[in-house]
Biotite code that builds the C-alpha atoms (Angstrom):
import biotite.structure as struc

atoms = struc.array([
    struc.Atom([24.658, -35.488, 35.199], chain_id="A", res_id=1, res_name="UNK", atom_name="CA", element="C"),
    struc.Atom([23.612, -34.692, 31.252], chain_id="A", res_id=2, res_name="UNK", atom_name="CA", element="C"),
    struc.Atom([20.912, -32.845, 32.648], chain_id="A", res_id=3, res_name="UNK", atom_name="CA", element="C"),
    struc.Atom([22.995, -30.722, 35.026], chain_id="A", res_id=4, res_name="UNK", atom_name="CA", element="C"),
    struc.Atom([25.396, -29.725, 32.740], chain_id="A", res_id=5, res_name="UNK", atom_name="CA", element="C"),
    struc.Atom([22.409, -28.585, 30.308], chain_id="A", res_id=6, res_name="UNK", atom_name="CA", element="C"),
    struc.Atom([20.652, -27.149, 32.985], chain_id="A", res_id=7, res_name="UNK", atom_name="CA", element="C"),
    struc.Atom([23.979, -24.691, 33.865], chain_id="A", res_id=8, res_name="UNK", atom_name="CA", element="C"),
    struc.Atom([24.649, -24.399, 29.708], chain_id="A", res_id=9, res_name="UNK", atom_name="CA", element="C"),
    struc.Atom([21.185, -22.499, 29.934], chain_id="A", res_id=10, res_name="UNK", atom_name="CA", element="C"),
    struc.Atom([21.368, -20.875, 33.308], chain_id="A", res_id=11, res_name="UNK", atom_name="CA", element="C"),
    struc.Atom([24.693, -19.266, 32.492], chain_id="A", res_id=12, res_name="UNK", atom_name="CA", element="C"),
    struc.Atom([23.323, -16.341, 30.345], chain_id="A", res_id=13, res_name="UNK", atom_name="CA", element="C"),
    struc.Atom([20.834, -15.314, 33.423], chain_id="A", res_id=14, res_name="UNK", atom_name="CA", element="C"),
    struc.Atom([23.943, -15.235, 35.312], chain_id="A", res_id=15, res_name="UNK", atom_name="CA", element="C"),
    struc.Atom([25.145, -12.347, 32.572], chain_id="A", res_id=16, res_name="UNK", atom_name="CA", element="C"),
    struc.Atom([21.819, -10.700, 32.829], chain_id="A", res_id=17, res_name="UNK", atom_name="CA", element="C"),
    struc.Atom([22.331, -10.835, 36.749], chain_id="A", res_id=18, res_name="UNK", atom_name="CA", element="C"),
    struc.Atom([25.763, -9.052, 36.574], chain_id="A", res_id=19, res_name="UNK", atom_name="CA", element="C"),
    struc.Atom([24.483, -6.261, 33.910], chain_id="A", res_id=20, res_name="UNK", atom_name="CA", element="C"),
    struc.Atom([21.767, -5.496, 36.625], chain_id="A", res_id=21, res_name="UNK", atom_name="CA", element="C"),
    struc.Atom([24.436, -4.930, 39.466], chain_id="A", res_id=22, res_name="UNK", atom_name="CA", element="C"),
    struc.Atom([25.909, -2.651, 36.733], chain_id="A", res_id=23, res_name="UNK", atom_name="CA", element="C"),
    struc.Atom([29.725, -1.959, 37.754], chain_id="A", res_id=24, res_name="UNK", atom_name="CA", element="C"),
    struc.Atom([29.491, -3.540, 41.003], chain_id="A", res_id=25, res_name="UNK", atom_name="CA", element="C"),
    struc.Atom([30.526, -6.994, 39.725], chain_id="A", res_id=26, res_name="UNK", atom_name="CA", element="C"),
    struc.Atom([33.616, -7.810, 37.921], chain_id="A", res_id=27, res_name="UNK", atom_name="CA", element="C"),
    struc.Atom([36.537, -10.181, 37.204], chain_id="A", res_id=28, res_name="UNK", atom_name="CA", element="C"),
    struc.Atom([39.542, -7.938, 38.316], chain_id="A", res_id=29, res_name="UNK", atom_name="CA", element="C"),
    struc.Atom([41.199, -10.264, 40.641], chain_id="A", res_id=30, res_name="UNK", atom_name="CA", element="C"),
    struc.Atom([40.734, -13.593, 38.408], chain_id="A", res_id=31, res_name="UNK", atom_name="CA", element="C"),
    struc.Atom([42.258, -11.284, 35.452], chain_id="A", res_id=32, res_name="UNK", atom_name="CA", element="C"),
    struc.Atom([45.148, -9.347, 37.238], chain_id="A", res_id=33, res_name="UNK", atom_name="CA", element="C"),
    struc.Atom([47.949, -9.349, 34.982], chain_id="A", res_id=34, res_name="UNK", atom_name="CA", element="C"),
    struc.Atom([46.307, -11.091, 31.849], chain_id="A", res_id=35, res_name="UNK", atom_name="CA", element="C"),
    struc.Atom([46.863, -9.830, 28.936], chain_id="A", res_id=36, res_name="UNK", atom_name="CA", element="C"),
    struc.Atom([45.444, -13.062, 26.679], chain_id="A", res_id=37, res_name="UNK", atom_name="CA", element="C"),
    struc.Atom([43.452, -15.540, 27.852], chain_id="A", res_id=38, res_name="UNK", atom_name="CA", element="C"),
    struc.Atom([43.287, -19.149, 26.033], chain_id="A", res_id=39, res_name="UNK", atom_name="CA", element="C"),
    struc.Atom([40.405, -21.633, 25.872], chain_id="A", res_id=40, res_name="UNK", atom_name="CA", element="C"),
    struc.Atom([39.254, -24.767, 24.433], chain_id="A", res_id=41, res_name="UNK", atom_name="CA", element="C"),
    struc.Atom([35.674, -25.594, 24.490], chain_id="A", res_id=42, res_name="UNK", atom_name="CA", element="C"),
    struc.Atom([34.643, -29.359, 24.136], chain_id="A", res_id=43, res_name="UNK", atom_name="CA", element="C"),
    struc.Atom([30.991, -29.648, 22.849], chain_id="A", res_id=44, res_name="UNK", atom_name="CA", element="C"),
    struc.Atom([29.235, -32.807, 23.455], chain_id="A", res_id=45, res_name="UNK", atom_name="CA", element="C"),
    struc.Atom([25.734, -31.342, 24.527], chain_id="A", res_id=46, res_name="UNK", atom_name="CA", element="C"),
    struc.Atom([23.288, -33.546, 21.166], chain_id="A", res_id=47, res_name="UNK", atom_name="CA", element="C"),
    struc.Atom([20.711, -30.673, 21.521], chain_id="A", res_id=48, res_name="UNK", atom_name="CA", element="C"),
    struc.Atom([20.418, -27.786, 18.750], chain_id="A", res_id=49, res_name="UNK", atom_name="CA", element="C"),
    struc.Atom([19.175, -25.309, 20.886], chain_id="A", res_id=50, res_name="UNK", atom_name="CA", element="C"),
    struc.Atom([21.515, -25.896, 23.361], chain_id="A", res_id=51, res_name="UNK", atom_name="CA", element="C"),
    struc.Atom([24.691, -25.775, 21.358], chain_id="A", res_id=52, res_name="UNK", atom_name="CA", element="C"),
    struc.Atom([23.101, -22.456, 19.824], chain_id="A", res_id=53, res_name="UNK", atom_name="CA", element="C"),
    struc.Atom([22.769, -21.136, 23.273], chain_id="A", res_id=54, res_name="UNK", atom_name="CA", element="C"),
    struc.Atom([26.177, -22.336, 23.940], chain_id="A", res_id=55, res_name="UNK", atom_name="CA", element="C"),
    struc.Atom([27.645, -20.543, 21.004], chain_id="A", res_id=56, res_name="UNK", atom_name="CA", element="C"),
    struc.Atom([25.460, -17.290, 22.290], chain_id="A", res_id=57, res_name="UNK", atom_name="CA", element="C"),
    struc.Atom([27.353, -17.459, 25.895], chain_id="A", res_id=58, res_name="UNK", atom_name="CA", element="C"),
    struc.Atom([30.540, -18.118, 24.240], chain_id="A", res_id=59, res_name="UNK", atom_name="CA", element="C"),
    struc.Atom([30.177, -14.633, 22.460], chain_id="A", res_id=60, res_name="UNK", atom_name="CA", element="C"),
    struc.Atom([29.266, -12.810, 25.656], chain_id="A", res_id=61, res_name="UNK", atom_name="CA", element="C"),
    struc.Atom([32.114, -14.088, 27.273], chain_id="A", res_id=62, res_name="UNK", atom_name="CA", element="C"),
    struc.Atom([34.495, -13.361, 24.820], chain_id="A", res_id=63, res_name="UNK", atom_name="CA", element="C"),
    struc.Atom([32.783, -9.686, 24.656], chain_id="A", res_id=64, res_name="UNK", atom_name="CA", element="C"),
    struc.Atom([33.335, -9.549, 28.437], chain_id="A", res_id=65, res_name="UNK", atom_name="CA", element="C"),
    struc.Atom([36.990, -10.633, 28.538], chain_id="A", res_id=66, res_name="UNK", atom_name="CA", element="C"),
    struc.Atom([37.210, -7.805, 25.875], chain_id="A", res_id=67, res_name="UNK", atom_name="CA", element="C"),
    struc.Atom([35.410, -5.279, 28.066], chain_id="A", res_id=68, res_name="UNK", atom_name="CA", element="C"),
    struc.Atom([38.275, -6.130, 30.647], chain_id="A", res_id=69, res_name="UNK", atom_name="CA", element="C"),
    struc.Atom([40.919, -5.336, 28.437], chain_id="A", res_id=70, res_name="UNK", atom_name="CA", element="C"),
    struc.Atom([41.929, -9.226, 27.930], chain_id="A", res_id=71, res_name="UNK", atom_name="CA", element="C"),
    struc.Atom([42.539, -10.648, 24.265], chain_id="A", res_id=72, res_name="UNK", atom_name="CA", element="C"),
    struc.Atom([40.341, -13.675, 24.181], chain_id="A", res_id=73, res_name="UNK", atom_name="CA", element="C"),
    struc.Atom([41.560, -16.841, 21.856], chain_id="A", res_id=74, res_name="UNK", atom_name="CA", element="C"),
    struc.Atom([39.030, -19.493, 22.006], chain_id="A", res_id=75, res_name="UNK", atom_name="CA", element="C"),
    struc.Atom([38.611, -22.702, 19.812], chain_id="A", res_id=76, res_name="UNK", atom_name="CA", element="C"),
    struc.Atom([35.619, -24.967, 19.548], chain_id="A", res_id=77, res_name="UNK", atom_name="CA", element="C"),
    struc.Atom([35.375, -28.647, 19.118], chain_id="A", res_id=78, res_name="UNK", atom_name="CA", element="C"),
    struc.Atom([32.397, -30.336, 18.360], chain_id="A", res_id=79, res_name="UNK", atom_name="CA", element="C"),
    struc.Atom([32.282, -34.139, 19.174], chain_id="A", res_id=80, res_name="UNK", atom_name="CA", element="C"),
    struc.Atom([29.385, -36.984, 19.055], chain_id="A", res_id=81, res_name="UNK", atom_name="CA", element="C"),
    struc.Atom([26.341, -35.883, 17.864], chain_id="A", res_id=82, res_name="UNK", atom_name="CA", element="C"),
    struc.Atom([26.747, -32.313, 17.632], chain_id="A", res_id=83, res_name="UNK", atom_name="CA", element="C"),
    struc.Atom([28.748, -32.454, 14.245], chain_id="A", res_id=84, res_name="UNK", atom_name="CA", element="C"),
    struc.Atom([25.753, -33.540, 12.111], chain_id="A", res_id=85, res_name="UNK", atom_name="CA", element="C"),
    struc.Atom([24.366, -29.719, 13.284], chain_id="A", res_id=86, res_name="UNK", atom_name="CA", element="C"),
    struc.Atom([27.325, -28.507, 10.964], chain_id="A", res_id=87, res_name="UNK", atom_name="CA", element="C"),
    struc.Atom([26.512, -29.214, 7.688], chain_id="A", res_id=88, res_name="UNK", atom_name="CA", element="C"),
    struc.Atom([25.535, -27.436, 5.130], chain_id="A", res_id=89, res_name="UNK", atom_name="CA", element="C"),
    struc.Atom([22.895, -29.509, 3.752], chain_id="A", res_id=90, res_name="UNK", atom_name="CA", element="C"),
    struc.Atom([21.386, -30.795, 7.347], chain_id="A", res_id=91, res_name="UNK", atom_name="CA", element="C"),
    struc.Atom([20.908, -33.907, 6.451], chain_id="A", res_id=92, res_name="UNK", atom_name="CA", element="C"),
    struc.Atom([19.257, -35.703, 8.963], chain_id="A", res_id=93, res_name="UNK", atom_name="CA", element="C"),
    struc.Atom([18.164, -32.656, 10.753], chain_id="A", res_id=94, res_name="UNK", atom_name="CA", element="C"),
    struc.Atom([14.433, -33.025, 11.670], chain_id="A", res_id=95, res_name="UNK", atom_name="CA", element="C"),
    struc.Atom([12.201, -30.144, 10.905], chain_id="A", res_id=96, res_name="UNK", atom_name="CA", element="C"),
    struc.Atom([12.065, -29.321, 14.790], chain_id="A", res_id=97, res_name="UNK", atom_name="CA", element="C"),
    struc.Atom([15.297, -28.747, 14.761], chain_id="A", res_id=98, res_name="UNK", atom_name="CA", element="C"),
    struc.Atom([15.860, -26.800, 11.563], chain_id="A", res_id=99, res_name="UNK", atom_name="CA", element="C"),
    struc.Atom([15.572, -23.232, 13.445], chain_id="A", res_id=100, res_name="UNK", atom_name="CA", element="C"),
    struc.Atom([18.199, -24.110, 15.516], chain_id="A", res_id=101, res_name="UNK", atom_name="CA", element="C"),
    struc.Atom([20.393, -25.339, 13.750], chain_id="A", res_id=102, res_name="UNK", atom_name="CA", element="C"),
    struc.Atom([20.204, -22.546, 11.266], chain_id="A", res_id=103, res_name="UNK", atom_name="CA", element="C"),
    struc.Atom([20.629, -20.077, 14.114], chain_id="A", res_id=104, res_name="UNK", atom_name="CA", element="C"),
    struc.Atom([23.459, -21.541, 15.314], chain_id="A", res_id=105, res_name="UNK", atom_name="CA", element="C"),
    struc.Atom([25.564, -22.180, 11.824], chain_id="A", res_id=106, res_name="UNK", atom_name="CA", element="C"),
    struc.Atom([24.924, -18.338, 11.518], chain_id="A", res_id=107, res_name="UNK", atom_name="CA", element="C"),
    struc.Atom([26.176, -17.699, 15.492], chain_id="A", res_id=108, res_name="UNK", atom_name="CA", element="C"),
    struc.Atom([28.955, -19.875, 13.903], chain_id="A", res_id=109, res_name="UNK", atom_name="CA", element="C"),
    struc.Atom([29.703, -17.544, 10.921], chain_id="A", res_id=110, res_name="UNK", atom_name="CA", element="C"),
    struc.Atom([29.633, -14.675, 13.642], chain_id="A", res_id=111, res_name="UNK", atom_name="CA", element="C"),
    struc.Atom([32.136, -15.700, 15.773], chain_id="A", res_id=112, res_name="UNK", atom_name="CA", element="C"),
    struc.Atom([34.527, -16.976, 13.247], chain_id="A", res_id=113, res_name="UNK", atom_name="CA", element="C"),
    struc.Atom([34.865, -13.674, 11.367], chain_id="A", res_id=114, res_name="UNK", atom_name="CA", element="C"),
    struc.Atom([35.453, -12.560, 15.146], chain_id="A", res_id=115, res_name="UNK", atom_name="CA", element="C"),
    struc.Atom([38.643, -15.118, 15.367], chain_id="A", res_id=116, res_name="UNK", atom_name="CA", element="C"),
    struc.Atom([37.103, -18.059, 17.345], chain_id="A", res_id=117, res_name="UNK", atom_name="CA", element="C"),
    struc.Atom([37.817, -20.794, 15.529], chain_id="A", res_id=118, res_name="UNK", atom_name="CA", element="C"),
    struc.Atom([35.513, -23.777, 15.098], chain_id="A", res_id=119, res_name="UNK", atom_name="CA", element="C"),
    struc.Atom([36.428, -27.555, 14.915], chain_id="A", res_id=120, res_name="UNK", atom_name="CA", element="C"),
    struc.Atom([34.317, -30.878, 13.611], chain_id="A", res_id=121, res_name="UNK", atom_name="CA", element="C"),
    struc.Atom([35.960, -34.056, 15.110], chain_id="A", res_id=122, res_name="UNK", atom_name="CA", element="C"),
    struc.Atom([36.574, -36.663, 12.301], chain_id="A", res_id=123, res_name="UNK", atom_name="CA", element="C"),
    struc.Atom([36.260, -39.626, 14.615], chain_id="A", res_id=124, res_name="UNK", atom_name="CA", element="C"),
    struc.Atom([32.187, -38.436, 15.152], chain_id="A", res_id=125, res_name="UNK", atom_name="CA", element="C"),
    struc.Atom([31.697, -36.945, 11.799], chain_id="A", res_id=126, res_name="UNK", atom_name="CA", element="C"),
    struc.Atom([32.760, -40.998, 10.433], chain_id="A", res_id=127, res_name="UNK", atom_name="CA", element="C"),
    struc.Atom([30.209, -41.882, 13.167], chain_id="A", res_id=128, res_name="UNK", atom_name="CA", element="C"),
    struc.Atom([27.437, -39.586, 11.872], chain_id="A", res_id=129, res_name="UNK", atom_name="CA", element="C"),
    struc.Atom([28.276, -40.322, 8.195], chain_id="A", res_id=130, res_name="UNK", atom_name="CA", element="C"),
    struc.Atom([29.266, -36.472, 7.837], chain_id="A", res_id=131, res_name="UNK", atom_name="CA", element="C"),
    struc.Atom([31.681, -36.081, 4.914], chain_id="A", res_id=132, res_name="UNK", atom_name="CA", element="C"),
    struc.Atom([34.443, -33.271, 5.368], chain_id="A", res_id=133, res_name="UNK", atom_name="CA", element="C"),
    struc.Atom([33.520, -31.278, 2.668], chain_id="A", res_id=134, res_name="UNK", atom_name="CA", element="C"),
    struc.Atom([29.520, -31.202, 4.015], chain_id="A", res_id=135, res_name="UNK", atom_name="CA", element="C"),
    struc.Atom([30.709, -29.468, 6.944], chain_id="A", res_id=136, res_name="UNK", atom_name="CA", element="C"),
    struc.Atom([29.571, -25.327, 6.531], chain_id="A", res_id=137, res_name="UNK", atom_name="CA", element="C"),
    struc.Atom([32.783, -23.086, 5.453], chain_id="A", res_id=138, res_name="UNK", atom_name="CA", element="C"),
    struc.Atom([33.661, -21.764, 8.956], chain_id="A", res_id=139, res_name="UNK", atom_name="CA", element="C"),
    struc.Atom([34.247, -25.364, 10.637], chain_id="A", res_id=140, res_name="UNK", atom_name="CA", element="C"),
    struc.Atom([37.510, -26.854, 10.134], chain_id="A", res_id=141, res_name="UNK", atom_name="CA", element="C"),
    struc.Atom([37.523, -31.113, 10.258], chain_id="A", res_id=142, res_name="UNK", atom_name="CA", element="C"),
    struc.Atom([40.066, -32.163, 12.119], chain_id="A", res_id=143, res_name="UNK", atom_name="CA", element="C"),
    struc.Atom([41.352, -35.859, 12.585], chain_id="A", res_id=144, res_name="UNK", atom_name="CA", element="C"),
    struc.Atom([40.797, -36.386, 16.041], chain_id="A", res_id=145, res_name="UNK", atom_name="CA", element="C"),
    struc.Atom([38.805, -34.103, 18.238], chain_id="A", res_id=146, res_name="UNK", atom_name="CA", element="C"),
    struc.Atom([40.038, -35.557, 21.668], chain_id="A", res_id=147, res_name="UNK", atom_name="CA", element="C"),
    struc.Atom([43.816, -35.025, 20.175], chain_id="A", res_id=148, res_name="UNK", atom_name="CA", element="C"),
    struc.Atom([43.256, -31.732, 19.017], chain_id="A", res_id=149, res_name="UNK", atom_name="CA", element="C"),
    struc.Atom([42.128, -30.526, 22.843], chain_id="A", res_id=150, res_name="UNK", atom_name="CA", element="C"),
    struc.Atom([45.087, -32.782, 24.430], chain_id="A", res_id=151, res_name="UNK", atom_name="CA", element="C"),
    struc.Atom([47.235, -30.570, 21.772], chain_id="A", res_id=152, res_name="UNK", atom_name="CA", element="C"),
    struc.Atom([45.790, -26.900, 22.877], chain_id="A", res_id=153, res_name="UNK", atom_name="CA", element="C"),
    struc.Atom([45.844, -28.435, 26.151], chain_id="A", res_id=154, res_name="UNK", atom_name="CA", element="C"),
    struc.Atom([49.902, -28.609, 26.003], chain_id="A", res_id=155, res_name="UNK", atom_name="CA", element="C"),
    struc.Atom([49.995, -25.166, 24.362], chain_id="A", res_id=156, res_name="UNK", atom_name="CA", element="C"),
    struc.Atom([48.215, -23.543, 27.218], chain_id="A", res_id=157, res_name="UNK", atom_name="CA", element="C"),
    struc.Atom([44.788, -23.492, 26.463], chain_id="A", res_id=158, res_name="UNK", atom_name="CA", element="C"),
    struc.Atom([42.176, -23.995, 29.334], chain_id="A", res_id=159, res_name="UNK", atom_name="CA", element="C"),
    struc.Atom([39.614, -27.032, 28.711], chain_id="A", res_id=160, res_name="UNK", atom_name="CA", element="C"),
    struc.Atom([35.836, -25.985, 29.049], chain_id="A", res_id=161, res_name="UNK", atom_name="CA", element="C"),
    struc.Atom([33.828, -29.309, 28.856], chain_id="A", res_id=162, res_name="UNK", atom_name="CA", element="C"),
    struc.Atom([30.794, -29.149, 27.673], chain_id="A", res_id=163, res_name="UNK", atom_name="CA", element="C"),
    struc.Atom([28.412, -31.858, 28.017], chain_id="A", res_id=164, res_name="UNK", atom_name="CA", element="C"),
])
């Protein structure tokens, strides 16, 4: 199941390239009709560097396509398990094969954020990891609880994109 779910985390940008190549022919018209906003919650869960950076990457596109499409995209990101140790500013613990992608992503990170996504470290994992609050890099806000912060955007309206 991990591996599916990593498997469509990478397959999702050839799906973007795929779309670009049918140039106007494809489109999300009839899942969009009378949006004006559209909320989201991503849950990351996915232990791999390169795969949350990749993650990050498709979140970008697909708040650049929802912007194409004339749709105000508010998205917030919570990182839970593993995935919190590949927010801190001094990478502790990171292993050298890892150090690219991590740095990538914490600069995809800074990216978005100036963009308005907003970018959450679950206290329960960061405990877990040994990750201290003020480790975490500027743009990633520790929160208490990142299974209570989704239930909470959940009841606000936001739609929950698991990623695992």
């Amino acid at each position: 199941m991990k591996t599916l779910r990593i498997l469509l985390v990478l397959l999702l940008p050839l799906f973007a390239v795929a779309s670009s190549a049918f140039g106007d022919s494809l489109n999300d018209s009839a899942a969009l009709s009378g949006l004006h906003s559209a909320k989201a919650i991503f849950l990351v869960n996915i232990k791999k560097p390169e795969a949350v950076d990749h993650l990050i990457q498709v979140i970008a596109l697909t708040r650049k396509q929802l912007l194409q499409q004339h749709v105000k995209p508010q998205f917030i990101v919570v990182f839970i398990g593993p995935d919190v140790a590949f927010l801190t500013k001094d990478r502790r613990g990171i292993s050298y094969m890892d150090e690219r992608s991590v740095a990538e992503l914490q600069q995809e990170i800074a990216k978005l954020s100036k963009l308005g996504v907003s970018f959450q470290a679950c206290g329960v994992a960061m405990h877990g990891m040994d990750v201290h609050p003020k480790s975490l890099i500027p743009d990633v806000q520790p929160v208490e609880s990142g299974f209570i912060s989704v239930i909470a955007y959940q009841e606000k309206g936001y739609a929950l994109v698991p990623v695992y």
